[in-house]
Structure formats: structure tokens, C-alpha cells
Backbone as CSV, one residue per row, in Angstrom:
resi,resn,N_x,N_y,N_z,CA_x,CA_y,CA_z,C_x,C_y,C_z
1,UNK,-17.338,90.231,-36.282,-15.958,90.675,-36.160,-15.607,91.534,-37.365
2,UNK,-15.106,92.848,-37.019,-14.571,93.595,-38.184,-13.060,93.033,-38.499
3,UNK,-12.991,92.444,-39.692,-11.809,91.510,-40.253,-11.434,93.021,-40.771
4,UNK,-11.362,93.912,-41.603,-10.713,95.360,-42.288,-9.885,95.264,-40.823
5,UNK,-9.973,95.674,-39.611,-8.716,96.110,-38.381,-7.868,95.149,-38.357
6,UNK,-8.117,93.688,-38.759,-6.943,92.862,-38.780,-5.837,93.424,-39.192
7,UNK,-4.507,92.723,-38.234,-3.563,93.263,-38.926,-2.981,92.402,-39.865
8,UNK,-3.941,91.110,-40.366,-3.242,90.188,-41.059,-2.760,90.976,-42.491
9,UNK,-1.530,90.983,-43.309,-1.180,91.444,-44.835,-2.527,90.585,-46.086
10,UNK,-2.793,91.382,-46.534,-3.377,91.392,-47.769,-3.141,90.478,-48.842
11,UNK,-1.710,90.439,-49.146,-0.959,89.168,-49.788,-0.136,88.494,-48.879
12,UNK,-0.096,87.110,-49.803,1.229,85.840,-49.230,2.029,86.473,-48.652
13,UNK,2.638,86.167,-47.345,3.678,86.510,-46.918,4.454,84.815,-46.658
14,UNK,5.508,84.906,-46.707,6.355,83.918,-45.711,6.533,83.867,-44.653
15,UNK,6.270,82.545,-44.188,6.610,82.695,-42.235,7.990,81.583,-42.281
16,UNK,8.672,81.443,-40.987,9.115,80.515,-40.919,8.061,79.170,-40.371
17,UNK,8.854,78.471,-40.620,7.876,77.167,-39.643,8.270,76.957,-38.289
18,UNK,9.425,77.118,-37.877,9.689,77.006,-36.598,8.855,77.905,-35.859
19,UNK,8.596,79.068,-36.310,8.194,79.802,-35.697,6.308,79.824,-35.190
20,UNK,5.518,78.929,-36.392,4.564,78.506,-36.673,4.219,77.215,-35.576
21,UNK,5.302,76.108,-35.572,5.234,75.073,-34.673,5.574,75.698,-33.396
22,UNK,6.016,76.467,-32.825,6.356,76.965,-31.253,5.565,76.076,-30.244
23,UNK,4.221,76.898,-30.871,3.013,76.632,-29.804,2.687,75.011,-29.487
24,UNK,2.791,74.277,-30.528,2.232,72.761,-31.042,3.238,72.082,-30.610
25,UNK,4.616,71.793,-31.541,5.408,71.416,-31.376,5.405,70.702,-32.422
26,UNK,4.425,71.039,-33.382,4.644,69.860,-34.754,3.789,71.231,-35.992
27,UNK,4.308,70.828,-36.559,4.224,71.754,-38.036,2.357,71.333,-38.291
28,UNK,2.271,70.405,-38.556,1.483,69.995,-38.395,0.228,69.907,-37.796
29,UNK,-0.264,70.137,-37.262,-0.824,70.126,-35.804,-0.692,71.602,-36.133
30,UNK,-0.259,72.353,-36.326,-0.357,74.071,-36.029,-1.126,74.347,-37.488
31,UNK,-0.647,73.834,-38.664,-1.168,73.973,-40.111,-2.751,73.438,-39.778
32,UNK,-2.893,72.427,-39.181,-4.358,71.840,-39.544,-5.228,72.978,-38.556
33,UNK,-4.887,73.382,-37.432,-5.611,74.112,-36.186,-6.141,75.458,-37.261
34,UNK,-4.628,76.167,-38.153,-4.932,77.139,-38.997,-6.024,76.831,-40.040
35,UNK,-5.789,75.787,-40.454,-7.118,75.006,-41.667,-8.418,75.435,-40.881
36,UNK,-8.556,74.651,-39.539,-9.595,74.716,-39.128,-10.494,76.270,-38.898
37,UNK,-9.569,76.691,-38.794,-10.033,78.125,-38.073,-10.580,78.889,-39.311
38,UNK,-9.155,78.943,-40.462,-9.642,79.638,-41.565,-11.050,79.100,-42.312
39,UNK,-11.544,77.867,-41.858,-12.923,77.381,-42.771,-13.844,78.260,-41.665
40,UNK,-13.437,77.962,-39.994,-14.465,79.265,-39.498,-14.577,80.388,-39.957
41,UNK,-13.918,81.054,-40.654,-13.729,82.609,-40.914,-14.580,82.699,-41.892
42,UNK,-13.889,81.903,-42.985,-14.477,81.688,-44.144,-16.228,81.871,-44.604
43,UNK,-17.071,80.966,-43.824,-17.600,80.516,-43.235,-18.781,81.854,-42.651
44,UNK,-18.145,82.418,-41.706,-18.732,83.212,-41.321,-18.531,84.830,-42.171
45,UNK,-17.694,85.034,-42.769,-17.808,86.305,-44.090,-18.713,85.881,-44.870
46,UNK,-18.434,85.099,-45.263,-19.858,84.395,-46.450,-21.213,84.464,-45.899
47,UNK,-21.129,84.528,-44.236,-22.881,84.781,-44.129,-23.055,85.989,-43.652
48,UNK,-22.163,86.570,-43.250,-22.364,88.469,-43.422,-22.804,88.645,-44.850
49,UNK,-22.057,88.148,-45.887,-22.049,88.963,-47.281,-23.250,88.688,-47.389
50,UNK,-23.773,87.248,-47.683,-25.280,86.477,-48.017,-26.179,87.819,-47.091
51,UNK,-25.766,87.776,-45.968,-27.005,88.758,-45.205,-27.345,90.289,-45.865
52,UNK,-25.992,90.980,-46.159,-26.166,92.468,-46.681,-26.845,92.456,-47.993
53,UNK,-26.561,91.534,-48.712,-26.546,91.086,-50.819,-27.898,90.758,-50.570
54,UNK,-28.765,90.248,-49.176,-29.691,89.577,-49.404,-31.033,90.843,-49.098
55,UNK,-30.581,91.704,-48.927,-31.481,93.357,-49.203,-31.296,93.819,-50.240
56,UNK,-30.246,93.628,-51.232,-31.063,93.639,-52.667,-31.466,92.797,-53.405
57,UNK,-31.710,91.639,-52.685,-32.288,90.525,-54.004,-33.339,91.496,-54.623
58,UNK,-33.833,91.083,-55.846,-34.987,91.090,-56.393,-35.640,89.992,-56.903
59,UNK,-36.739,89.745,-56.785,-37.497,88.680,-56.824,-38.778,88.386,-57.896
60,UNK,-38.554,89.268,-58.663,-38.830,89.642,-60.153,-38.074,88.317,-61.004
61,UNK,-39.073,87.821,-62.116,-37.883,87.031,-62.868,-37.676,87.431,-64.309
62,UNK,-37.745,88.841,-64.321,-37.871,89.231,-65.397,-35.938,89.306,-65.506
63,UNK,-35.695,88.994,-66.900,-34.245,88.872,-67.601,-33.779,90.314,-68.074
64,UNK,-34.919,91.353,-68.495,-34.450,91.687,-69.660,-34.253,93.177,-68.466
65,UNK,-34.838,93.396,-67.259,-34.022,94.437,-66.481,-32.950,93.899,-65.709
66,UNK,-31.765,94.464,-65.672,-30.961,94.650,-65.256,-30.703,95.541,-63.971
67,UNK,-30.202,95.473,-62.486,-30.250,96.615,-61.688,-28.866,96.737,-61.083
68,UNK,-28.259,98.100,-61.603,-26.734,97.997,-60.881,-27.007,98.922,-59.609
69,UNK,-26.859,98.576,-58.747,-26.772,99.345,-57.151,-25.441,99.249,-56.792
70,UNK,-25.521,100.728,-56.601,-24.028,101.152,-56.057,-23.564,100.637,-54.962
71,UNK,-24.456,100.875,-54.145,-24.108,99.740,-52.643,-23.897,98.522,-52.604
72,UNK,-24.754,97.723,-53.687,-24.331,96.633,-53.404,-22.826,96.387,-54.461
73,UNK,-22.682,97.138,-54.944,-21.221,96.989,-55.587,-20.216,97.677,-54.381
74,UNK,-20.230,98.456,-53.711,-19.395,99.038,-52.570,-19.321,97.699,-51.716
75,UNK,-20.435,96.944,-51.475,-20.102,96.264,-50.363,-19.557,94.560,-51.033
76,UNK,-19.634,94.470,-51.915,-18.701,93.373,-53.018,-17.265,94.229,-52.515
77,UNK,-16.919,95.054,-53.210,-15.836,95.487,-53.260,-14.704,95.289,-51.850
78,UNK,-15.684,96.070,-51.052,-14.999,95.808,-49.182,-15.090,94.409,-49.064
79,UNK,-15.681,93.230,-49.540,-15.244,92.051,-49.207,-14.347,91.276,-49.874
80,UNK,-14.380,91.813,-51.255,-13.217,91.725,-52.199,-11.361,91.799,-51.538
81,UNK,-11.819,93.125,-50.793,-10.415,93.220,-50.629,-9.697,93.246,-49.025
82,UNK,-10.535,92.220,-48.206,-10.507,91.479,-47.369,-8.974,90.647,-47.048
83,UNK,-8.411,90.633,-46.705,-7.525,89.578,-46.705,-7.905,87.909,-46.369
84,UNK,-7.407,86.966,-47.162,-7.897,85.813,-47.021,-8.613,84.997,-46.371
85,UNK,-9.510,84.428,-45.922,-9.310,83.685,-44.699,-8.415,82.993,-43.813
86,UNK,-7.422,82.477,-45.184,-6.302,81.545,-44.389,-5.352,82.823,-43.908
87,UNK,-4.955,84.003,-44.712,-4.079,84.835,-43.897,-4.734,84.952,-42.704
88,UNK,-5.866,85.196,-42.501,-6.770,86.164,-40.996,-6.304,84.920,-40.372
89,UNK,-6.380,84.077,-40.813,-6.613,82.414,-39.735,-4.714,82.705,-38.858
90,UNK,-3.701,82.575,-39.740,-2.013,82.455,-39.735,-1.894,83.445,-39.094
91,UNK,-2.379,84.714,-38.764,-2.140,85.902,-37.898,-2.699,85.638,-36.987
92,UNK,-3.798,85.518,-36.500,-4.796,84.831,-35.255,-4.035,83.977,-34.256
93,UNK,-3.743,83.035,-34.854,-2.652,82.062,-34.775,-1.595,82.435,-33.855
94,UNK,-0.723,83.594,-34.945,0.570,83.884,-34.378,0.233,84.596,-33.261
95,UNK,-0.422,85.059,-33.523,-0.651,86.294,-32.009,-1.324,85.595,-30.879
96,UNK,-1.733,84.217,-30.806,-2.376,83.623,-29.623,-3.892,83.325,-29.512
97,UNK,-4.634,84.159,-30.534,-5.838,84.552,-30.383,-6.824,83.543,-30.751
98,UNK,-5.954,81.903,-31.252,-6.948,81.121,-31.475,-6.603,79.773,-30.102
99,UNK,-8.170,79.674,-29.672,-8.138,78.682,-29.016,-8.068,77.260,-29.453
100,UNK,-7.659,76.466,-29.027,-7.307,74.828,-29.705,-6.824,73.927,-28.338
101,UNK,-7.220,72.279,-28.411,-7.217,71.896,-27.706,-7.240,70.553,-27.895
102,UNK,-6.012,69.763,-27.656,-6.018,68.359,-28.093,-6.539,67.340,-27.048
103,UNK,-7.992,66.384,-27.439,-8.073,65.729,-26.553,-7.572,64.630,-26.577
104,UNK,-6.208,63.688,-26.876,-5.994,62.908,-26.911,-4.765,63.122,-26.015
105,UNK,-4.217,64.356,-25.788,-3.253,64.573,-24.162,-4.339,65.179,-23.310
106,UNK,-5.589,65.601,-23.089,-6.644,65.648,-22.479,-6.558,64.425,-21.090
107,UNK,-6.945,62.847,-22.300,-6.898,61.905,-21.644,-6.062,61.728,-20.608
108,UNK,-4.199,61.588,-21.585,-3.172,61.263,-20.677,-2.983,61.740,-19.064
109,UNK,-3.991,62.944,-19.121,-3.468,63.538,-17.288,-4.059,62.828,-16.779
């Protein structure tokens, strides 16, 4: 998933909570679904980055060279300035786009 097209903001924003609980009906229950999701995100940027960073390892154990690659500083940078996980997670969210599913009203039908 290209996270850069998100339209989640970059920094903290404020939401209301009412507006957050809609879907749930408990503050709660909508915060933890967001927890959950944002450790997916999380989660999965970290093994894009590990994958790109992991074409320049070097495997040399020599100390005393040093190697600055521009690319791999370009592609630090674009993940640097990523917006959070938990923002990507709170926009996802608002817009519908995360699935969730309680099985304990599952049962009740």
C-alpha cells in the first residue's frame, strides 16, 4: 500500500469523540479497533523499510569504512516523513476503510 496518497495529516490533529464512536457506539471499542489496525500498519512499513535497507547491507565487518548511499538516505527520509501509523490507522477508520468485527454480538443472533 502506498501510505504517501493517504490523506491522513502529517501531525496531531483533534477529532471529536462522538464522532469517532458513531460506528461502535463506545469510545472505546473504536480507540482499541484503531490500536489494532495502527500495530498492522506499523508492522507492515517496517517490513517494506527492512526489505529496501536490506540491498544495502554490507556484510563486511570492517569498522573503519564507512558507506553513505544516497538512496539509502532518500529512502530513510520518505519513511521519515510518513504520517504515523496511528494517524493512517484514525483516517482509515473515519472513512470506513477498516474492517472489524465483534464476536461476542456474533454469538447473540
Amino acid at each position: 500500500m502506498d501510505y504517501k496518497k493517504s490523506k491522513a495529516p502529517v501531525n496531531t490533529v483533534t477529532r471529536n469523540i462522538m464522532d469517532l464512536s458513531q460506528d461502535t457506539g463506545n469510545i472505546y471499542e473504536s480507540v482499541a479497533i484503531i490500536a489494532k489496525r495502527a500495530n498492522q500498519i506499523s508492522v507492515e512499513i517496517k517490513q517494506d523499510l527492512s526489505k529496501k535497507l536490506a540491498e544495502f547491507a554490507s556484510y563486511n565487518d570492517s569498522l573503519e569504512e564507512v558507506f553513505e548511499n544516497r538512496e539509502q538516505i532518500e529512502i530513510s527520509r520518505y519513511y521519515e516523513k510518513l504520517p504515523k501509523a496511528s494517524l493512517l490507522a484514525t483516517q482509515e477508520f473515519i472513512e470506513g476503510n477498516v474492517y472489524y468485527r465483534d464476536p461476542s454480538k456474533d454469538n447473540q443472533n
